[in-house]
DORODO-745881 format. One line per field, with one value per residue (C-alpha): residue number from 1; x, y, z; residue in one letter. Coordinates in nm, 2 decimals. Example, Ala and Ser with C-alpha at 12.3 -4.5 7.8 and 13.67 -1.06 7.14 Angstrom:
% DORODO-745881
k: [1:2]
xx: [1.23:1.37]
yy: [-0.45:-0.11]
zz: [0.78:0.71]
r: [A:S]
END
This chain:
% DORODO-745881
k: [1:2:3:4:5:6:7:8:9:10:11:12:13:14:15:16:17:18:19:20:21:22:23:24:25:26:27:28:29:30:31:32:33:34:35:36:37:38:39:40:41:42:43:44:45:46:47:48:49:50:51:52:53:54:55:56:57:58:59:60:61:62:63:64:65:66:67:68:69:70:71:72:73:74:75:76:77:78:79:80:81:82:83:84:85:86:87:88:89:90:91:92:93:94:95:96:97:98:99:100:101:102:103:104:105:106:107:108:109:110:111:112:113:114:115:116:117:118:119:120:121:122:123:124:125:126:127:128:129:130:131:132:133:134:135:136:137:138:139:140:141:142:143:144:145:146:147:148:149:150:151:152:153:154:155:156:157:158:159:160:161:162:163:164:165:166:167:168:169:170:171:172:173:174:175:176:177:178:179:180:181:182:183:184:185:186:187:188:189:190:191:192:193:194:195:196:197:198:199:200:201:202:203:204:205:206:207:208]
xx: [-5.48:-5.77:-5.82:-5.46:-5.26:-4.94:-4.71:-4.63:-4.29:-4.28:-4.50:-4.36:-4.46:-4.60:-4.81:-5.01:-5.26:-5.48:-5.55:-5.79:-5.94:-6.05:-6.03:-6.31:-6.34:-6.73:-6.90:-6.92:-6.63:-6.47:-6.56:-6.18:-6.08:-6.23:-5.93:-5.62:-5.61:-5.34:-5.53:-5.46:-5.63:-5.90:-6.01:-6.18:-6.37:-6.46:-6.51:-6.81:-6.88:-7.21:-7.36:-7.39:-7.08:-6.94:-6.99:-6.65:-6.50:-6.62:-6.36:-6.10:-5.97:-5.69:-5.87:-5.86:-5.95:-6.26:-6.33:-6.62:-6.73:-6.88:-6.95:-7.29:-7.35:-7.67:-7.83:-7.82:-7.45:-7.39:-7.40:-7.09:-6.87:-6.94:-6.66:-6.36:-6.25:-5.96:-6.18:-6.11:-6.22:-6.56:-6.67:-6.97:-7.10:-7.27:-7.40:-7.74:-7.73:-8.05:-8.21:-8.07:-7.71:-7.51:-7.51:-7.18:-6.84:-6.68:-6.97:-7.08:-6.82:-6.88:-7.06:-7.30:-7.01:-6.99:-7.31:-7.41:-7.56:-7.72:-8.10:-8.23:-8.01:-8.15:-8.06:-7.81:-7.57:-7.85:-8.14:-8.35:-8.51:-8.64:-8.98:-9.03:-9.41:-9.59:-9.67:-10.04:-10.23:-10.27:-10.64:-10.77:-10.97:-11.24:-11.24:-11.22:-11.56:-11.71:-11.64:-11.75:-12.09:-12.14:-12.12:-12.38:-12.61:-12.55:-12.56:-12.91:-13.09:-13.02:-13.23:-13.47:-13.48:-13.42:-13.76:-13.92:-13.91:-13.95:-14.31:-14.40:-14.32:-14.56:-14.85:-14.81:-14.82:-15.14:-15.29:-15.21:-15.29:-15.61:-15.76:-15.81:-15.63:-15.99:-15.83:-15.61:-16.02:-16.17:-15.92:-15.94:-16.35:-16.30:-16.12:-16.30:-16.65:-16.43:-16.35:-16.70:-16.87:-16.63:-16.72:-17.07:-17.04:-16.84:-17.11:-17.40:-17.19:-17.19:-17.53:-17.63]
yy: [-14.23:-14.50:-14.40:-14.30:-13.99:-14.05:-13.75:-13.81:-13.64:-13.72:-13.90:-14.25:-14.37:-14.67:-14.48:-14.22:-14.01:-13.67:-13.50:-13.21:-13.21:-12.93:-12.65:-12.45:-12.62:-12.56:-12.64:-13.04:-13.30:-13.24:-13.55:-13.56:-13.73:-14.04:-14.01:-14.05:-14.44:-14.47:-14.32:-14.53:-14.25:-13.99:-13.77:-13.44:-13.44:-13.12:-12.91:-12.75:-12.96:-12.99:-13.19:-13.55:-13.83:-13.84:-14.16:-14.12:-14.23:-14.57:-14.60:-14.54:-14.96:-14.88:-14.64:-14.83:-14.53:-14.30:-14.03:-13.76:-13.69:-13.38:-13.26:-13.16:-13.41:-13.48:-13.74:-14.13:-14.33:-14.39:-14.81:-14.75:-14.74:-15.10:-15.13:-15.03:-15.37:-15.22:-15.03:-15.11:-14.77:-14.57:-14.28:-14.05:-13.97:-13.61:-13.51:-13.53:-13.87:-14.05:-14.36:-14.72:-14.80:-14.99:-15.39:-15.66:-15.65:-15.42:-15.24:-15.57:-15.49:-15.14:-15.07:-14.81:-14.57:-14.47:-14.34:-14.18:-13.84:-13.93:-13.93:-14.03:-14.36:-14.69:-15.04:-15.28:-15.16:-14.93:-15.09:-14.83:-15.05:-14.93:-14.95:-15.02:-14.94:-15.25:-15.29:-15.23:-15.53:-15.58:-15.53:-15.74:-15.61:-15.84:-15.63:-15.28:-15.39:-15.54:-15.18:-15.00:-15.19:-15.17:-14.80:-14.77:-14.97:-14.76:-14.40:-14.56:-14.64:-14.35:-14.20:-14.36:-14.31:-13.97:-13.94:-14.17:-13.93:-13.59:-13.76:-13.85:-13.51:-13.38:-13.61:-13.49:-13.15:-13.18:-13.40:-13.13:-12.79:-12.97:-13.17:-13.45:-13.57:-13.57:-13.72:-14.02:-14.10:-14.11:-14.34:-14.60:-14.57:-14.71:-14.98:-15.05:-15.11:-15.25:-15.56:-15.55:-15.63:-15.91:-16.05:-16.02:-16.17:-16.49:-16.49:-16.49:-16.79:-17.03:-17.01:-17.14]
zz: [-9.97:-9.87:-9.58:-9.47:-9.47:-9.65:-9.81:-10.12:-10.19:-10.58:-10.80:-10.91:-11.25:-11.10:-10.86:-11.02:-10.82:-10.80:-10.50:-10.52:-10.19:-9.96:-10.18:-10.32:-10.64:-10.81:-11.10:-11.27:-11.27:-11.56:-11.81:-11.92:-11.60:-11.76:-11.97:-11.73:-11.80:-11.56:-11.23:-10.90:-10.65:-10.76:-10.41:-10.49:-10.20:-9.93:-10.23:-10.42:-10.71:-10.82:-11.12:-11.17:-11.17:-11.44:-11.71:-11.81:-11.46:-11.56:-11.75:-11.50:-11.50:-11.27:-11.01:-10.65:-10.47:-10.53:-10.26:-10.39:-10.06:-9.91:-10.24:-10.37:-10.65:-10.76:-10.95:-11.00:-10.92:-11.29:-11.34:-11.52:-11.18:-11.16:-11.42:-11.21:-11.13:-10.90:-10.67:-10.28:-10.15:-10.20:-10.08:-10.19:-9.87:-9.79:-10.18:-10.26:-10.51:-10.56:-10.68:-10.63:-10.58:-10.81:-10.77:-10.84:-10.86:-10.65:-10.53:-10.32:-10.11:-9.99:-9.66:-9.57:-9.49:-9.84:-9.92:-9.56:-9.59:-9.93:-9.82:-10.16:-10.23:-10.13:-10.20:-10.07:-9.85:-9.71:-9.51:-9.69:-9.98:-10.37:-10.38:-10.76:-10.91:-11.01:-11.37:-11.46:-11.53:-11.93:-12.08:-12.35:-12.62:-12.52:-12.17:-12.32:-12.55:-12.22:-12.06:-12.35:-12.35:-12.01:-12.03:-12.33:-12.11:-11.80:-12.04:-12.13:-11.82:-11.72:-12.02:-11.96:-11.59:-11.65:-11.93:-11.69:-11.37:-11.62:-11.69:-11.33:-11.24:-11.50:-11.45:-11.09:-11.15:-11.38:-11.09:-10.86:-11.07:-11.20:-10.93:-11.17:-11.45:-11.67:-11.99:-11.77:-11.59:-11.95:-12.06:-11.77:-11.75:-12.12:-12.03:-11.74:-11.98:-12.24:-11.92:-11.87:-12.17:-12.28:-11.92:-11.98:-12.33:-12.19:-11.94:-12.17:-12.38:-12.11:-12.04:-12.39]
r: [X:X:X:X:X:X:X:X:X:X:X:X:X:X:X:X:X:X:X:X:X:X:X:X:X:X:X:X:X:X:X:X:X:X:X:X:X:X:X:X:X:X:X:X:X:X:X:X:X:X:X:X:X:X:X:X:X:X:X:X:X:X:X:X:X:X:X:X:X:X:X:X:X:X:X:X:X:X:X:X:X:X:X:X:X:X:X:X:X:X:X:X:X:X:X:X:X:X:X:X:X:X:X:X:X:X:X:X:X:X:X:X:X:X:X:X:X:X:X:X:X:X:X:X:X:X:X:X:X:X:X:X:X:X:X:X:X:X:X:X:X:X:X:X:X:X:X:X:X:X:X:X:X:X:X:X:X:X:X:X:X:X:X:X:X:X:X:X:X:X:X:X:X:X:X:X:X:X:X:X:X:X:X:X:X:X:X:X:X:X:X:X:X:X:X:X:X:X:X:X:X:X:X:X:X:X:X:X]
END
């Protein structure tokens, strides 16, 4: 009884309590304890229970003492705990709870004690910390059309990079196969006496 051992002979109406601990209890805490409105001391620890906390325990106004310990409870501390106003005594050490612990009210006051043995819980008391994932920076519409366009533009150099190099490769291979690319020497010889004449012409002009 927080903390102590006491014998309790009877049960006084002003002091109401349930002890279920070290027994071979299993399965989930039943969500009709949330019920017992007037519940001073709740201990089912050393036992078997699996499952998650229950929601309903929130509701337990009165509780002061909560002992789930050595259990094997999974899941997140429910934020509804937060409620018991009465609470002076914690402990859900040794499940296997996750995520972050509770904040205000009573469950500033609880140390480290209460959640040992619960490797996946972090936040205050614990000097392991939540590491919460950083939103992703918004886009504009203006930024998705910039990255569309800069795509397009990418998709066609590449094209033409792509006909560009299939075209060298096949002047090449004419060059090579051939010895001489005849119809490319044709060509350039034309342009060549083309250059010529209209140099002679100009030539011929400024002498007159």
């Amino acid at each position: 009884m927080k903390g102590f051992e006491r014998e309790l002979v009877r049960i006084l109406t002003i002091f109401t309590s349930v002890d279920f601990s070290c027994n071979q209890f299993h399965g989930p805490i039943p969500e009709e304890l949330g019920e017992l409105n007037s519940l001073v001391i709740l201990n089912l620890s050393h036992n078997s229970l699996n499952g998650q906390v229950p929601l309903s325990l929130g509701k337990l106004a009165e509780l002061e003492s909560l002992d789930l310990s050595s259990n094997k409870l999974e899941g997140m501390i429910p934020e509804q705990l937060t409620n018991m106003t009465f609470l002076s005594i914690l402990n859900l050490s040794h499940n296997e709870l996750v995520g972050h612990i509770p904040e205000g009210k009573q469950f500033s006051t609880f140390s480290n004690d209460s959640y040992i043995g619960n490797f996946g819980l972090c936040g205050f008391p614990l000097t392991k910390k939540c590491h919460e994932e950083e939103p992703e920076a918004p886009t504009s519409q203006f930024d998705e059309e910039d990255d569309s366009t800069a795509v397009f533009v990418r998709k066609f150099a590449l094209a033409g990079y792509g006909c560009g190099l299939v075209l060298g490769l096949s002047l090449g291979y004419i060059a090579f196969t051939t010895g001489k690319p005849w119809w490319v020497v044709k060509k350039v010889e034309k342009y060549q006496q083309k250059l010529l004449g209209r140099c002679n012409r100009s030539n011929k002009k400024r002498k007159t």
